[in-house]
C-alpha positions in Angstrom: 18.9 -8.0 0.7 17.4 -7.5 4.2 16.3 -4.2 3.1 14.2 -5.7 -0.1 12.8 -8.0 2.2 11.8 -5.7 4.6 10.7 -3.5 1.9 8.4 -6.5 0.8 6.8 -8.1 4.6 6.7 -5.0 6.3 3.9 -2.5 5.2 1.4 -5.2 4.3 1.8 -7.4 7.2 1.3 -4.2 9.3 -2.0 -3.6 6.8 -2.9 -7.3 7.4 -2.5 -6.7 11.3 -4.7 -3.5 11.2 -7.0 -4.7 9.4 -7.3 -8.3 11.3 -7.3 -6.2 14.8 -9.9 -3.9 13.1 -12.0 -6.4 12.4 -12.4 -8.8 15.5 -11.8 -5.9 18.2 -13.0 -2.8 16.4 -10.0 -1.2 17.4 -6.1 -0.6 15.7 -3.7 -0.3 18.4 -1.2 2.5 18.7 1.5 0.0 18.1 0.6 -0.4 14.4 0.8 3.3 13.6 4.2 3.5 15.6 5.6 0.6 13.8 4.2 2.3 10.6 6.4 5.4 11.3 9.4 3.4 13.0 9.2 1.7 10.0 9.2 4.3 7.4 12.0 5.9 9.2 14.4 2.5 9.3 13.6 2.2 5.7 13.7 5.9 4.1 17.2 6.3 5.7 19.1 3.6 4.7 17.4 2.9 1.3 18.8 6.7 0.3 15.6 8.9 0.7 16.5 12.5 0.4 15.9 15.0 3.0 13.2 16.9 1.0 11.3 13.9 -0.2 11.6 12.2 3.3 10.2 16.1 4.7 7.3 15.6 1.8 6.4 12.7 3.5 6.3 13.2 6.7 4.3 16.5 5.3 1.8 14.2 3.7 1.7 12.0 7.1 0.7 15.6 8.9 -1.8 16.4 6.1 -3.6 13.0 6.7 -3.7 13.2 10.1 -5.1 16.3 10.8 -8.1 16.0 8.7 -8.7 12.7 9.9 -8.9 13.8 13.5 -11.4 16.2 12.3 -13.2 13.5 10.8 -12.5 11.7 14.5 -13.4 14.8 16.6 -16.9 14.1 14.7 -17.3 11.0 15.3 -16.9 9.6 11.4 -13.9 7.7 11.6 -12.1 6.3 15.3 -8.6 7.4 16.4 -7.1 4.2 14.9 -8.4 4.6 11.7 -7.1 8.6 11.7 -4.0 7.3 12.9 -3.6 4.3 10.2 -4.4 7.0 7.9 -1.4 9.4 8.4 1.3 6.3 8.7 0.0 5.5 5.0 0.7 8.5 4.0 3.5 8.8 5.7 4.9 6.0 3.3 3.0 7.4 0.3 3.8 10.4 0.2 1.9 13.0 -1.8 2.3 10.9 -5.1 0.5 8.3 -4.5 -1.8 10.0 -1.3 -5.1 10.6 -3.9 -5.6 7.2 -5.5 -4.6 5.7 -1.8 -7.6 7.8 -0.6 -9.8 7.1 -3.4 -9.5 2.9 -3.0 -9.6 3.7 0.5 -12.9 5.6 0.2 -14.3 3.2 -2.7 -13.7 0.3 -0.5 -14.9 1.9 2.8 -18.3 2.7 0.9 -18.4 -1.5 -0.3 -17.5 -2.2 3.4 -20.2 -0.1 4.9 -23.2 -1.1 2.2 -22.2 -4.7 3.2 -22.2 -4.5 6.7 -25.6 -2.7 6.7 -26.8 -5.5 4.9 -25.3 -7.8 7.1 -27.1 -6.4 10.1 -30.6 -6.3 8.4 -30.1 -10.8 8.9 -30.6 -12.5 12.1 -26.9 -14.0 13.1 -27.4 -17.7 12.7 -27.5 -19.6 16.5 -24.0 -21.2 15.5 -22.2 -18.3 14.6 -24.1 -16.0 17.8 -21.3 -17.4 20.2 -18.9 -15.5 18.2 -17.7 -12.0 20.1 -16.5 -10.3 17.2 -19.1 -11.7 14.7 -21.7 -10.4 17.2 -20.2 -7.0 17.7 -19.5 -7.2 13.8 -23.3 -7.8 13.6 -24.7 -4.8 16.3 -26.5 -2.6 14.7 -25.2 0.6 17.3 -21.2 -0.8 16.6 -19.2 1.0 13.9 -17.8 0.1 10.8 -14.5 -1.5 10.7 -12.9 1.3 8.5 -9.3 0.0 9.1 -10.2 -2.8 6.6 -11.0 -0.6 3.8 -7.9 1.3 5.0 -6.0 -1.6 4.6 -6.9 -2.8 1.2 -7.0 0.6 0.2 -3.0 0.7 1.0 -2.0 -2.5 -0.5 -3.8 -1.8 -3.8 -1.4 1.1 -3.9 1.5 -0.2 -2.7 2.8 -2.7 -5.3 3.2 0.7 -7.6 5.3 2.9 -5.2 8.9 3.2 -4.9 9.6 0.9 -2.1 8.4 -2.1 -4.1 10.2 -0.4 -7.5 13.0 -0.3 -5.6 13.1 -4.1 -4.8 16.1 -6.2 -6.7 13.7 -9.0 -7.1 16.5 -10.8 -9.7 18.4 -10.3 -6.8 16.3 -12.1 -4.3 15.3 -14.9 -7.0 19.2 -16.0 -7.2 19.3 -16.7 -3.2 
């Protein structure tokens, strides 16, 4: 039971988090991509994952996050977002790695169009006072990626095998 649970809270609230954090401080902190792993790793295990499909995984994690630091290392994404990136995957996997890159992308692209938009407007007086609205607003700040990131993973995750594997009869009865 405390497994399904965790198998439920976990991963999005640690989406939620990122994405929150990304969005008011324009940073993910290294904490969320450890807990992403930590996490993984306290779930795989006892939930029965095989040693080749928990090695897949953690080769899918690698995959991710050496592209995105190339993608870092020119400036297109931050280290956050790169490392937000591989601890999705790192739960994904290589099944479900393309469409979570796809809603990813799809979403970053809607993020970005609106936030240029946003920062064509003049930030009304009342909202001005605002430090994250404000930075949000700069036209010289970045794009909160980790939100696309975010929404990107939790439109994936309800069809992966941690949430397949949930006994919800099970928790419905307690």
């Amino acid at each position: 039971m405390i497994l399904d649970i965790a198998r439920l809270l976990l991963f999005p609230a640690l989406m939620a988090f990122a994405a929150a954090s990304d969005l008011f401080t324009m940073t993910i902190s290294n904490r969320v991509s450890l807990a992403l792993v930590a996490g993984f790793v306290m779930l795989a295990l006892p939930g029965g994952m095989g040693m080749h499909d928990l090695l897949m995984h953690f080769g899918a994690g690698a995959a991710v996050l050496a592209v995105a630091f190339g993608c870092f290392a020119m400036g297109w994404v931050g280290g956050g977002d790169a490392k937000v990136a591989a601890g999705v995957a790192l739960w994904f996997g290589f099944g479900h790695l393309l469409d979570y890159l796809v809603y990813a992308s799809l979403f970053g692209g809607a993020l970005t169009i609106i936030l240029i938009q946003f920062r064509q407007w003049p930030l009304p007086y009342p909202l001005a006072g605002q430090a994250w609205l404000s930075r949000l607003h700069d036209k010289k700040s970045g794009i909160p990626y980790g939100i696309a990131l975010a929404l990107g993973a939790l439109m994936i995750y309800p069809e992966t095998e941690w949430i397949k594997a949930v006994d919800l009869a099970h928790l419905a009865m307690r």
